[in-house]
Each structure stands twice: as structure tokens, then as C-alpha cells.
C-alpha positions as CSV (number, residue, x, y, z in Angstrom):
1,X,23.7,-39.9,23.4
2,X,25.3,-39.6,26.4
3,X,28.6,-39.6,25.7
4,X,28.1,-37.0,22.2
5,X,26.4,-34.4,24.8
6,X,29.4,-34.9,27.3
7,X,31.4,-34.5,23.9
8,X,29.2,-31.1,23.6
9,X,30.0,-29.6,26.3
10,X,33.3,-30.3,26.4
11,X,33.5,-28.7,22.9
12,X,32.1,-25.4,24.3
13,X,34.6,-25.8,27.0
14,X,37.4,-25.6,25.2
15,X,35.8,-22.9,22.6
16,X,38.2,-20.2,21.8
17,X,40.7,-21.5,23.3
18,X,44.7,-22.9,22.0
19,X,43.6,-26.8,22.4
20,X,40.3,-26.0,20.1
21,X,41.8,-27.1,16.7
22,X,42.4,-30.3,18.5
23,X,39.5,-31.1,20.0
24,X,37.4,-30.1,17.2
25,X,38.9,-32.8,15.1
26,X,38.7,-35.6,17.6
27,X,35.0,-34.8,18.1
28,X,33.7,-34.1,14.0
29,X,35.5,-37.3,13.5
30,X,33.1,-39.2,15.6
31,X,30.0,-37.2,15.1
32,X,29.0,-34.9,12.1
33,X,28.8,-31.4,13.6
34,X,25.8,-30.0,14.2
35,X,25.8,-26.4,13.1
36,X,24.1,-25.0,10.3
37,X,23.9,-22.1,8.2
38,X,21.2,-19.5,9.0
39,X,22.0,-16.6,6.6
40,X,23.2,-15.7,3.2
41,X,23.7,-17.9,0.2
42,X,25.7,-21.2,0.5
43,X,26.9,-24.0,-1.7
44,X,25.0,-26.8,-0.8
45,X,26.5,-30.6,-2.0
46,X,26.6,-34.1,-0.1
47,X,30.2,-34.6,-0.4
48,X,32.6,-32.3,1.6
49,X,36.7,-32.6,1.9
50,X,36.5,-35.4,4.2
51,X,34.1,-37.5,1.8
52,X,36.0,-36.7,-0.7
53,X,39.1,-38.1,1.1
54,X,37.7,-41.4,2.7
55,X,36.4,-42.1,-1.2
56,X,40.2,-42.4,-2.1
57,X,41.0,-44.5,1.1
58,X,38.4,-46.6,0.2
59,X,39.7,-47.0,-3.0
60,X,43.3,-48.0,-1.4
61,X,42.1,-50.4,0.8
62,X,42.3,-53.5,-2.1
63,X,45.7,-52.9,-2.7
64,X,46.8,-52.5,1.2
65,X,45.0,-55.9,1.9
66,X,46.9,-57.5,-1.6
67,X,50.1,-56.0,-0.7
68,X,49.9,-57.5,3.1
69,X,49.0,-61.0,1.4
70,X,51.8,-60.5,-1.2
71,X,54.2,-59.3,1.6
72,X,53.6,-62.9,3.3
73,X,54.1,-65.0,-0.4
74,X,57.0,-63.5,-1.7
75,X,58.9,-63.9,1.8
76,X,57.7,-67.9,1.6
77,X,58.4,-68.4,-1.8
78,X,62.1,-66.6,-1.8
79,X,63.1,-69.2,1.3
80,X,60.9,-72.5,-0.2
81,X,61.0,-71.7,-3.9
82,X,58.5,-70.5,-6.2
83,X,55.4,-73.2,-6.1
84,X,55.1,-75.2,-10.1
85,X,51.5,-75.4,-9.8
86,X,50.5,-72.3,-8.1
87,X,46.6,-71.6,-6.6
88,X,45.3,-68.5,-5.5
89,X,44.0,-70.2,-2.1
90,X,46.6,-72.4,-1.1
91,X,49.3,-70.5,-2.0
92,X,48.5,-66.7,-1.8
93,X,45.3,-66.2,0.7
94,X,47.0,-67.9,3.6
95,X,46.7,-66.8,6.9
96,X,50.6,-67.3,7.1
97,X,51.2,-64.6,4.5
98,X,48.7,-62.5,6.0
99,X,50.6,-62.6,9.2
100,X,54.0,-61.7,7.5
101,X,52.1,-58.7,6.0
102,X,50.2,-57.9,9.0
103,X,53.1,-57.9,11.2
104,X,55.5,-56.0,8.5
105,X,52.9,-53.4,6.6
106,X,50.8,-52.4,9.5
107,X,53.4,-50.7,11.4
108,X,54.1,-48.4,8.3
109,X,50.5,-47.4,8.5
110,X,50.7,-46.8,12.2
111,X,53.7,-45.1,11.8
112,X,52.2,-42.7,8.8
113,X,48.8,-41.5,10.4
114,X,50.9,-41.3,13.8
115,X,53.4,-39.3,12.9
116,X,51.8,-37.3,10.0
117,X,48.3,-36.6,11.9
118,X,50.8,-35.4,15.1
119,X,52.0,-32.6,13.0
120,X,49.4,-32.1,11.6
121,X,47.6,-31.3,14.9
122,X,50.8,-29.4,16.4
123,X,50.4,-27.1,13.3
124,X,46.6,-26.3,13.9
125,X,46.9,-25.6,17.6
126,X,50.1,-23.5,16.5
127,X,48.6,-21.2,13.8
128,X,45.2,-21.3,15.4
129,X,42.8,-22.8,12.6
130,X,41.2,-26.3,12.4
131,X,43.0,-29.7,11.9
132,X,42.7,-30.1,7.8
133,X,42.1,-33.8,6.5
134,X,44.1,-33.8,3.6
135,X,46.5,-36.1,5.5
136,X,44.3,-38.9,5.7
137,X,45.0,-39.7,2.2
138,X,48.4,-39.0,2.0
139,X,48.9,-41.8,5.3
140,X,47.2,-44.2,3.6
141,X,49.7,-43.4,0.2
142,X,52.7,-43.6,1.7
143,X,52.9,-47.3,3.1
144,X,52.0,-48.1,-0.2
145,X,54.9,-47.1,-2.2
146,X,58.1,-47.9,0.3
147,X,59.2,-51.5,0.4
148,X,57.7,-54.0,2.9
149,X,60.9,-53.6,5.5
150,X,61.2,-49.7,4.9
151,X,62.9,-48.9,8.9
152,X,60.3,-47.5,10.9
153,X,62.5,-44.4,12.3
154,X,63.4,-43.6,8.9
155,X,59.7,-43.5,7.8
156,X,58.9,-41.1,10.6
157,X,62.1,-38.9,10.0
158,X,60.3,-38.7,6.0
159,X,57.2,-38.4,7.1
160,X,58.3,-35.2,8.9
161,X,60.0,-33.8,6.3
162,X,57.3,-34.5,3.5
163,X,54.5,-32.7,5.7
164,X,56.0,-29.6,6.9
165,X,58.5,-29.1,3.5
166,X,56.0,-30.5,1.4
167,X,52.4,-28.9,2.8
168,X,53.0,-26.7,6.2
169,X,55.3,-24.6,4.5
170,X,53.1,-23.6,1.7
171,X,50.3,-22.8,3.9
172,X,48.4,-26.6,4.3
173,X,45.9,-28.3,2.7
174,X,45.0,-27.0,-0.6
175,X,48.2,-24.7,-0.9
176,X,51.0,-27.2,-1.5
177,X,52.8,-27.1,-4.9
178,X,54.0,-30.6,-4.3
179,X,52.3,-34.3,-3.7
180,X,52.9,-34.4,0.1
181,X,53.5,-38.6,-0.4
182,X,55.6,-38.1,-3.3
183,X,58.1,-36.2,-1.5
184,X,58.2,-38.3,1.6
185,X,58.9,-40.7,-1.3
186,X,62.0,-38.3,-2.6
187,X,63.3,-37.7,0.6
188,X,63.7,-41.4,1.4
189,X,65.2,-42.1,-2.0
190,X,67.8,-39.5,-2.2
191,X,68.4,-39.4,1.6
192,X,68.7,-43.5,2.1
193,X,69.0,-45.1,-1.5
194,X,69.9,-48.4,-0.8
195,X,66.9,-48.7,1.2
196,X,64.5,-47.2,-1.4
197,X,66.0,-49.8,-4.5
198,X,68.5,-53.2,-5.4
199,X,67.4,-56.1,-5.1
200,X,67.7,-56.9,-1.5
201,X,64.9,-54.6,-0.4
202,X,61.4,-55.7,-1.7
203,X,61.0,-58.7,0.5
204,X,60.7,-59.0,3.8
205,X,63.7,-60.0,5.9
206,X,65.8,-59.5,2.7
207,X,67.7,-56.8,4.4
208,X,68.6,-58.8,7.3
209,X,69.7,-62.0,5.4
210,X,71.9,-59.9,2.7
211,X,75.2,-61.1,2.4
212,X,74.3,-64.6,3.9
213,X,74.5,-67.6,1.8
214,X,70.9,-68.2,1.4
215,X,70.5,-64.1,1.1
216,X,67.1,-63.7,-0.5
217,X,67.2,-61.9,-3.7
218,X,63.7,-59.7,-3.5
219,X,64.7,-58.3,-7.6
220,X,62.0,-56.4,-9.1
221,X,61.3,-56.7,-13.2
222,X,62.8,-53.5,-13.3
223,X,65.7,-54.2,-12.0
224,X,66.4,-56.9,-13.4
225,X,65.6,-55.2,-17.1
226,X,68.1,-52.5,-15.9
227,X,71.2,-55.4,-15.2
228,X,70.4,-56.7,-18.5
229,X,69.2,-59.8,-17.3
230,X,66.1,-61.8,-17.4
231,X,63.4,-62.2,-15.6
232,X,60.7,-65.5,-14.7
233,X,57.4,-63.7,-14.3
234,X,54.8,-64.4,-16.5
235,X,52.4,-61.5,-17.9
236,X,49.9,-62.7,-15.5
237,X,51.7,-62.4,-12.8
238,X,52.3,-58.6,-13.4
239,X,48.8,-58.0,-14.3
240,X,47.4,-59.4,-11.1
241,X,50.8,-58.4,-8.9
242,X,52.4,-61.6,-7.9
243,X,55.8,-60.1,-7.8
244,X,58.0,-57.9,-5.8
245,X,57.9,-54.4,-5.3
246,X,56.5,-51.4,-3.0
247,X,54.0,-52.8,-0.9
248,X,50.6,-51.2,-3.1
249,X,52.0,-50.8,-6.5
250,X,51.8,-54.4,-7.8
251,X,48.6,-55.2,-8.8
252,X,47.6,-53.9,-11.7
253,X,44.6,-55.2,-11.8
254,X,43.3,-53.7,-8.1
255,X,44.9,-50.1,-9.7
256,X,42.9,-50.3,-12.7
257,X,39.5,-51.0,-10.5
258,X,40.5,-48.4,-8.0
259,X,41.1,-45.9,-11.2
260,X,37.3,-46.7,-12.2
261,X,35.9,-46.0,-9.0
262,X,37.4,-42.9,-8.8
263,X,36.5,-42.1,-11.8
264,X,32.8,-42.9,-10.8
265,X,32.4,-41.3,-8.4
266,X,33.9,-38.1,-10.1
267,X,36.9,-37.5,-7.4
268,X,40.0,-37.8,-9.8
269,X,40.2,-36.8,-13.7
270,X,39.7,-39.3,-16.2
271,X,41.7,-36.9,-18.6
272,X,44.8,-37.5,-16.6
273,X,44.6,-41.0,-16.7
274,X,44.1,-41.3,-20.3
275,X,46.9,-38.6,-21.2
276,X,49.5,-40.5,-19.0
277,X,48.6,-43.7,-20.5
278,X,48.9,-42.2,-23.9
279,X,52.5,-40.8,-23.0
280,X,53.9,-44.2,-21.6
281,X,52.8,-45.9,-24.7
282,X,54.5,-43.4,-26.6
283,X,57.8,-42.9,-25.5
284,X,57.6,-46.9,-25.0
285,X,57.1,-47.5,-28.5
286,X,59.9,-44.9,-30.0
287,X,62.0,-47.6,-27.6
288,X,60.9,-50.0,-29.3
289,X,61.6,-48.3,-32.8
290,X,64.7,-47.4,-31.9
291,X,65.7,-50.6,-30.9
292,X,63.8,-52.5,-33.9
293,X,65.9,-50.1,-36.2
294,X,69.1,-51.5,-35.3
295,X,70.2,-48.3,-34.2
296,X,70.8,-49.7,-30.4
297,X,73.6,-52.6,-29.9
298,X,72.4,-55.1,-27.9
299,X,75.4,-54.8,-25.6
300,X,74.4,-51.3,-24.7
301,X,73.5,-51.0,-20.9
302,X,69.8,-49.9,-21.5
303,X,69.1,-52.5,-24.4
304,X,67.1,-54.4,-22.1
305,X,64.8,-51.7,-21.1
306,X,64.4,-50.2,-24.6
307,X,63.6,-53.2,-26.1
308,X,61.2,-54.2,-23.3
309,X,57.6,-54.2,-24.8
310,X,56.5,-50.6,-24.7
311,X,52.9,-51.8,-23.1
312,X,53.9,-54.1,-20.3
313,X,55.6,-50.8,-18.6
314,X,52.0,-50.3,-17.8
315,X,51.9,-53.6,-15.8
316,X,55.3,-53.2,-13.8
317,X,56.9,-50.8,-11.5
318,X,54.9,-48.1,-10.5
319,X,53.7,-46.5,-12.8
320,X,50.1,-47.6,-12.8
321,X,50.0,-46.5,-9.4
322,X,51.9,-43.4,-10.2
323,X,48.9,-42.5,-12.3
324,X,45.8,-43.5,-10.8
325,X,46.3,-42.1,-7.2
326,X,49.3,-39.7,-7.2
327,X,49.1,-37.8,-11.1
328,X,45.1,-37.0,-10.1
329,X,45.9,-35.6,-7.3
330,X,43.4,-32.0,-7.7
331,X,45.4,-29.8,-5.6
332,X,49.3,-30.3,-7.3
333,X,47.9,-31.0,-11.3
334,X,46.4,-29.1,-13.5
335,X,43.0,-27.7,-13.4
336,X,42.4,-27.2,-17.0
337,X,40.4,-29.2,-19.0
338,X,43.2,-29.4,-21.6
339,X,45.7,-28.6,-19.6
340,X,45.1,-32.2,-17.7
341,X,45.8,-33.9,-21.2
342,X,49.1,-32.0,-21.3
343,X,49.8,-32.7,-17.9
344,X,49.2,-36.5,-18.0
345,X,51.0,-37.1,-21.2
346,X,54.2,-35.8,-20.2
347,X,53.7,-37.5,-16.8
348,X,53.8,-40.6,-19.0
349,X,56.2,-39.8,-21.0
350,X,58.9,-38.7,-18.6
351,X,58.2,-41.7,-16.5
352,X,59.4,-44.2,-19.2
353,X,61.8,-42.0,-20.4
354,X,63.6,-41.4,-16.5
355,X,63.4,-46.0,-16.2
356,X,65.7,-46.2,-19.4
357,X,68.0,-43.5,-18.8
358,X,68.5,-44.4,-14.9
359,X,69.3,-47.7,-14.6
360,X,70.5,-47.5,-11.2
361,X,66.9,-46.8,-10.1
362,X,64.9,-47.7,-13.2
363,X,61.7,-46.4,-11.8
364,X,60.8,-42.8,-12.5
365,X,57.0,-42.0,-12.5
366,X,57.6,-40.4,-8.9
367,X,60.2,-38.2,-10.0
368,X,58.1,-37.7,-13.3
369,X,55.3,-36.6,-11.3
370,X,57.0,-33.7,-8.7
371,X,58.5,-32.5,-12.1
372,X,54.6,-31.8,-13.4
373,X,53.6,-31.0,-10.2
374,X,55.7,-27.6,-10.6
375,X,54.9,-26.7,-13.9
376,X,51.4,-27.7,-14.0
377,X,51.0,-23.8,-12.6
378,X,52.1,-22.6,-16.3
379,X,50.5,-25.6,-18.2
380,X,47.4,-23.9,-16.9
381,X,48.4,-20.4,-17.5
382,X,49.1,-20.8,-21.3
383,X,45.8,-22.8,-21.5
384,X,44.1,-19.8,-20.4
385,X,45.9,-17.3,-22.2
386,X,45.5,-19.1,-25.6
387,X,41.8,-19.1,-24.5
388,X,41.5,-15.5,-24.2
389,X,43.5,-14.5,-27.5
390,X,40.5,-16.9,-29.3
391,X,38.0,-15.1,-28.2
392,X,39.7,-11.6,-29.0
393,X,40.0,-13.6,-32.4
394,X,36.1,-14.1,-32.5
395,X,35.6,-10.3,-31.6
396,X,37.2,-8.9,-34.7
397,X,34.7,-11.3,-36.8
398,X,31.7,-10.6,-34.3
399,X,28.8,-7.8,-34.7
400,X,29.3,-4.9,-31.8
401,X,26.5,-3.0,-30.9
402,X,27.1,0.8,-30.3
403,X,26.8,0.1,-26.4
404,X,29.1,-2.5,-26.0
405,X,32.0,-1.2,-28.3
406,X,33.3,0.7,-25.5
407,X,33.4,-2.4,-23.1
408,X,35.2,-4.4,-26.2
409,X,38.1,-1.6,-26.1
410,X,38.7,-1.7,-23.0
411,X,38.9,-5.6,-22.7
412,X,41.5,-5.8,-25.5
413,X,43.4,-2.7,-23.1
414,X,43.3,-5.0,-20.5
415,X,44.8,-8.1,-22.0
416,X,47.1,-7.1,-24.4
């Protein structure tokens, strides 16, 4: 008690003046404040933005812990070999590849709230208004979707650029056209591609030991579809995420529960989930056609990924992640009802259609995503336009009373 009524007083301290932003978030933080409302009417709920944001954290956190563990194996097994008989305990929840993931992913989480909360902060004292939390999300996304030895500096440089391009610029929290992580996730891919894909990348040390005899090769399904080659995984290995890639994005399984909690507890649309699914299995299976038709040689450079079964892109890259935590985000999609299905198909769609046609980065459910994110503004728009002309449809058929004839005229006035 103590130390929240030193806290107290120091808030009243510093009340009104340039540092208050600051202070304000260090102390609701710790404490929940202790104003309340005295006067008119007010919307009353339990869950507030921060809730709302420590939900999707807590929905992260299985696929942070899997992707440190999974950091750790896939470093072992590309130096000692893949084990014949593999078990979950002796192989994968060792404190050994813990430590490897400890060591290697922490540091990108560091780096992210560091960095991403500094500006954050600098922007609030700047402008004068209170430190927003929509940040804590988006530090907690983007470890999750670089590779495991992803330069620290170069993470930082991103993180800058995402945050202020991205969210500042636009006004903050709640304003931004674009997903904040998404474009810290464009930024490192077109600014340092051969850090962001190859198959050097995805496993830790990799970097350092390319070119070396005993270079480990860290290849991701993916890119080995896109080389034309074949890869050893089995289908439960990409279901439950024992294979490279980003740090977050390979368990399927952990996604899928993390996509059901969310969906729970009502913080992301279960409409954009469905719709993206929808589109990936689409545009995977006119692949397929194509490529059952005969109409594709097999010599062709994206055979391989054509002819890949249209439902396992659900269970590689990241496109399950794509969907789950990035596609529902509520401030960059759409906020129609239908426009959502609309949204998420195409979000599908495009993603599987960008890994065929890109095989020198045959992942695309990022740059699928930003895409949507700028016209889900006009998804919405025509949703709500072809709304209205229905119901200037139903007037023509509906019985006007004298009084309200005049009100009818006008609305048609207005909208035509």
C-alpha cells in the first residue's frame, strides 16, 4: 500500500505536465486506476483495450514457448541428424533446446517491446496524449514471424520503421491502415532479403556456418516445393510444427487452439477465419486441377508447388498464422459482417496464389494480407452501399403513411 500511495502522489506530481503520458503508463500498468465516472451516461463492460490485448498475448504464449523448444531441436538435429525413433520428451522438451531458444528468441522479444514501447512513449510525451497499448500485441507478433537468428540491429532498425510508417503516421492506435507487425515484416523482406528467406536462415547458427562444409541447410517445405525438390517431413510433423521456419508459425496445431480461444472469448472474427480458409482451399485446388488436367509440364518451375496438395498449404508456411492472429486484426480488416467473408477469402486466395507465382520467396500470406488491409476500407463501403439500395428496394413495395412520405423523399434525395 505503500508504495501505490507513493505511486499516487507522484502521479499528481507530475499531473499536467510533458512526462505525464509516461508516468501514467508505468503506474496503470501496475495498478488499475482509480478514477471513476460521476456524471452522464457511460458504456459500462469488463474488458477494456488492454484486456482485450493481453487475451491475444495469452493466446501467443504456446507458440513462443514451442518455437523456443523448436529453435533448440532443429539446431541439434541439423548438426547430429534427424533422430529414427523420435519422442516428444527426449528429443524435443529438453532443457538443451530450450536453452538454444532461450538464448536466440528472447532477445528478439527484448528487442521488440524495447524498442517499439520506446517510441511509443517518445510519441505520447511528444503529442501530449496517453501511452496507447496497441503495441503490446504487435511486440509479442513480431518475434514470431522472423527467423530464429533474425540480427538484432536490423530488427530494431524494422521495428522503427513499422511503428512510426506503419501507426504514428496515421495518428496511433486505432488509426493505422496497415498491420503494424506486418510491415516490420515487409520492411525486413524487401530491405534485407536474404535474411528474411533461402535455406540458410531458419536455423540457428545457419547463417554463421554457410558456406562451410558442414553448412547447415535450415530449408523450409516451401522452399524446397519452390526448387522443385523433395522434402522428408511427414504430415505430422507439419501439423504439430516439427520443422523449420519463423520462430511462431510452425505449429499448426498451437495456431488452431489459439484461433479457438480467440474466438471464445469473442476478440477476433470467426468469419475471417473461415473465409481465408475457404480461399486457400480454393485457389489450392484449381492448382491441383490444373495440374491433374495435364495442362502443366512437370518440368515447369512451379509444378512442384501446383501440384502440392491444395490442403496441406494450411499446415506449412505461414499461412495459418497469417490467419488466426494477423487477418483478424479489428483495426486494419473489415468491419462488416459480410464484408469479413470477402475479406478473408481473398486473403486466402491471394496467399496461395503469391507462393506459386514467387518462387523465390514462396510465402505470400504477409503480402496477401497488407494488400486487404488497404482495400478492406472499400470492401466495407460497397457492403454498405448495397445495403442501403435494398432497403430503398423494400420502400417502393412498403406501405407509407401520409406523415412519413415526406421523410421517405428526402432519404432517397440524400442517397441517390
Amino acid at each position: 500500500m505503500a508504495l501505490k500511495e507513493k505511486l499516487h502522489q507522484l502521479k499528481l506530481k507530475y499531473q499536467g505536465k510533458k512526462m505525464a503520458p509516461a508516468f501514467n503508463a508505468l503506474h496503470t500498468f501496475l495498478y488499475t486506476p482509480n478514477e471513476t465516472t460521476h456524471s452522464g451516461a457511460h458504456v459500462r463492460a469488463a474488458d477494456d483495450l488492454k484486456r482485450t490485448m493481453n487475451t491475444v498475448i495469452l493466446s501467443l504464449v504456446p507458440c513462443l514457448l514451442f518455437g523456443m523448444f523448436n529453435a533448440g531441436y532443429q539446431h541439434y538435429s541439423a548438426i547430429n541428424g534427424f533422430p529414427e525413433n523420435f519422442s516428444l520428451f527426449e528429443h524435443f522438451l529438453t532443457w538443451d533446446n530450450f536453452w538454444v531458444g532461450v538464448t536466440t528468441v528472447l532477445p528478439l522479444v527484448i528487442v521488440s517491446y524495447g524498442v517499439g514501447l520506446a517510441i511509443e512513449f517518445l510519441f505520447a510525451v511528444i503529442k501530449g496524449h496517453e501511452v496507447e497499448e496497441g503495441y503490446l500485441v504487435t511486440g509479442m507478433l513480431v518475434p514470431l514471424i522472423v527467423p530464429v537468428d533474425t540480427p538484432l540491429w536490423m530488427l530494431a532498425i524494422a521495428v522503427v520503421f513499422g511503428v512510426v510508417i506503419g501507426k504514428e503516421v496515421f495518428g496511433g492506435t486505432g488509426m493505422n491502415i496497415l498491420n503494424p507487425a506486418l510491415t516490420i515484416r515487409a520492411f525486413l523482406f524487401f530491405a534485407y532479403p536474404t535474411w528474411m528467406s533461402g535455406d540458410k536462415v531458419w536455423v540457428h547458427e545457419a547463417v554463421e556456418r554457410a558456406g562451410t562444409a558442414d553448412a547447415i541447410s535450415g530449408e523450409t517445405i516451401l522452399g524446397s516445393l519452390a526448387q522443385g525438390s523433395d522434402y522428408s517431413y511427414s504430415l505430422a510433423d507439419m501439423f504439430y510444427g516439427f520443422i523449420p521456419g519463423s520462430v511462431g508459425e510452425t505449429s499448426t496445431l498451437l495456431i488452431l487452439l489459439g484461433g479457438l480461444f480467440l474466438i471464445f472469448s469473442k476478440i477476433a472474427s470467426w468469419r475471417i477465419m473461415v473465409s481465408a480458409v475457404i480461399g486457400a482451399l480454393a485457389m489450392g485446388l484449381i492448382f491441383n486441377g490444373i495440374v491433374d488436367a495435364g495442362w502443366l509440364p512437370e518440368y515447369s518451375k512451379f509444378y512442384s508447388l501446383m501440384s502440392f496438395p491444395f490442403w496441406q498449404h494450411l499446415i506449412v508456411g505461414g499461412l495459418a498464422f497469417g490467419i488466426v492472429f494477423m487477418a483478424t486484426d479489428p483495426v486494419t480488416g473489415s468491419q462488416t459482417n459480410k464484408g469479413k467473408w470477402y475479406y478473408g477469402f481473398f486473403i486466402g486466395f491471394l496467399s496461395v496464389m503469391i507462393r506459386v507465382f514467387n518462387p523465390g520467396y514462396p510465402e505470400g500470406v504477409f503480402l496477401a494480407i497488407l494488400l486487404m488491409n488497404v482495400f478492406a476500407p472499400t470492401i466495407d463501403h460497397y457492403v454498405v452501399k448495397g445495403n442501403i439500395k435494398k432497403r430503398l428496394k423494400r420502400l417502393k413495395t412498403a406501405t407509407i403513411y401520409p406523415k412519413a412520405s415526406d421523410e421517405v423523399d428526402s432519404l432517397k434525395t440524400e442517397t441517390a
